[in-house]
C-alpha positions in Angstrom: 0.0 0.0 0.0 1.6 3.5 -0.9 0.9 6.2 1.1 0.7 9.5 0.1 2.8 12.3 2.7 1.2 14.9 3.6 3.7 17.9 3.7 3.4 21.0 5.3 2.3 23.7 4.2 4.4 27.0 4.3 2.0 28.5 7.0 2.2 24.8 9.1 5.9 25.1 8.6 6.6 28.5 9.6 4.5 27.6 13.1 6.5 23.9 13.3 10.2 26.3 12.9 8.3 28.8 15.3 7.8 26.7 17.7 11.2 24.8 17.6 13.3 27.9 17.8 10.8 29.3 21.1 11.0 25.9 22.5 14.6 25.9 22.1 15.8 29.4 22.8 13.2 29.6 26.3 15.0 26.5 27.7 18.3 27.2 27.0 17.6 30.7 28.3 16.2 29.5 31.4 18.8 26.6 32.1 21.3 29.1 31.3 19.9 31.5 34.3 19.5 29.1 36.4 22.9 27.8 35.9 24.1 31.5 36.6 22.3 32.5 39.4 21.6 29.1 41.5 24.4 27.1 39.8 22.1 24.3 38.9 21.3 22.7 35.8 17.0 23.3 35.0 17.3 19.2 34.9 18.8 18.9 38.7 16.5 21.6 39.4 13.1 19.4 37.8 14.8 16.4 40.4 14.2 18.7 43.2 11.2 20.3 42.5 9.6 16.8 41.8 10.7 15.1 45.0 9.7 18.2 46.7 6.4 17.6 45.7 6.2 13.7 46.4 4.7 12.9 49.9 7.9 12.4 52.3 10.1 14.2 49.7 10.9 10.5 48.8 10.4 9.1 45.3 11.0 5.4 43.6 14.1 6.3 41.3 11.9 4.4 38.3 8.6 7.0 38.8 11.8 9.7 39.1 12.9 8.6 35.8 9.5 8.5 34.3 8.5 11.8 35.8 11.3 13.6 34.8 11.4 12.1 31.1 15.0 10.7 31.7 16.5 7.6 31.3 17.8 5.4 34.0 21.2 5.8 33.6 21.0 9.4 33.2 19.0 10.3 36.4 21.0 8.1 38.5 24.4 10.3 37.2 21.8 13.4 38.0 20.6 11.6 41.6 24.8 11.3 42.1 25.5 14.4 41.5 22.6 15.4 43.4 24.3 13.2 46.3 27.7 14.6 46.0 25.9 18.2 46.6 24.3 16.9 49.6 20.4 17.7 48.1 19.6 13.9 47.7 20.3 11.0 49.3 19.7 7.5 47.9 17.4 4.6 50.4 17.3 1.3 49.5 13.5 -0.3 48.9 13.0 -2.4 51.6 10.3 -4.7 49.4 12.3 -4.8 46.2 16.1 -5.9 46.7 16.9 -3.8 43.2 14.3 -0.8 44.3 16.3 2.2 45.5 14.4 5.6 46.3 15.7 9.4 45.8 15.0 11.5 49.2 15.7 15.3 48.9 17.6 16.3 52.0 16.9 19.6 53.7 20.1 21.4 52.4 18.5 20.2 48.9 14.8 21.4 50.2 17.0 24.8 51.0 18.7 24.9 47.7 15.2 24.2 45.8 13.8 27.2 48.3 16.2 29.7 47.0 16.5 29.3 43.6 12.8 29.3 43.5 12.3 32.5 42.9 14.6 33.2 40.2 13.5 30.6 37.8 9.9 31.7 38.6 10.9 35.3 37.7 12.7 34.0 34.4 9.5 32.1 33.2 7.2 35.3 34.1 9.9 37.4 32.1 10.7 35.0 29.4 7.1 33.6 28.5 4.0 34.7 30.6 5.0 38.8 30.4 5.3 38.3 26.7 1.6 37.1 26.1 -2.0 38.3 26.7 -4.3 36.0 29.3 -5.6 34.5 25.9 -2.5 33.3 24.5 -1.5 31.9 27.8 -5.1 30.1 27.8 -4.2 28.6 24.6 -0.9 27.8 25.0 -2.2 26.0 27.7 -4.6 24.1 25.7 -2.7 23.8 22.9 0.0 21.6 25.3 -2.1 19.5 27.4 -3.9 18.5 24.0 -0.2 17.2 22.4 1.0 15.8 25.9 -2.9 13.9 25.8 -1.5 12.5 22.5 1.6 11.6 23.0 1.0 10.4 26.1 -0.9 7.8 24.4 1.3 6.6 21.9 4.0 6.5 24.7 2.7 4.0 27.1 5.1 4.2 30.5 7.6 1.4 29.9 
């Protein structure tokens, strides 16, 4: 069966490079600020931020991985660097021999708390100041509608 592709149009691909380059240039300008003003990388600073909001500050390193959309091996370098900073400390599972959990220490509660406020100024300044309460509502809508998708195609592993 041949299929026919369906390319883009110039207006579809002006919005696909539009939204490549703002996707692109807003991350690296927030890791970059974070980097300067909490010396964090924004992906130690998701790691916080979601063991901050798990109950007991304690997450399975697995659900870590999954809810931080990294790979094993790359959130437990993160977690070690993490532990080498003294924001994270690793527990073993009691029920699964193979099972360890992440645990954000208070000097990683601490760090979370003051760098906080920077990153939330930098995504006020950087994307929310720069469009109306419409474009924000669509925005919004717009990216829970392709998360629903791809969230569906992507079944957790």
């Amino acid at each position: 069966m041949v299929t026919m592709t369906r390319w883009l149009d110039d207006d579809e691909q002006r919005t696909w490079r539009a939204f490549l380059a703002a996707a692109r240039a807003l991350m690296a300008t927030l890791d970059r600020e974070l980097q300067s003003r909490s010396a964090m990388p924004h992906a130690y600073y998701e790691i916080l931020v979601r063991l901050s909001e798990a109950p007991g500050r304690t997450l399975r390193m697995n659900e870590l991985a999954d809810a931080t959309d990294s790979s094993r091996s790359r959130l437990s370098h993160a977690v070690s660097r993490l532990e080498e900073a003294g924001w994270v400390r690793r527990e073993e599972c009691p029920t699964d021999r193979r099972g360890q959990f992440a645990v954000l220490t208070e000097p990683g509660f601490a760090a979370l708390a003051a760098a906080a406020p920077g990153h939330v100024a930098a995504v006020r300044e950087h994307l929310f100041d720069q469009l109306s309460p419409e474009q924000i509502a669509q925005l919004r809508t717009i990216s829970e509608t392709v998360v629903k998708h791809l969230a569906g195609n992507n079944p957790p592993s």
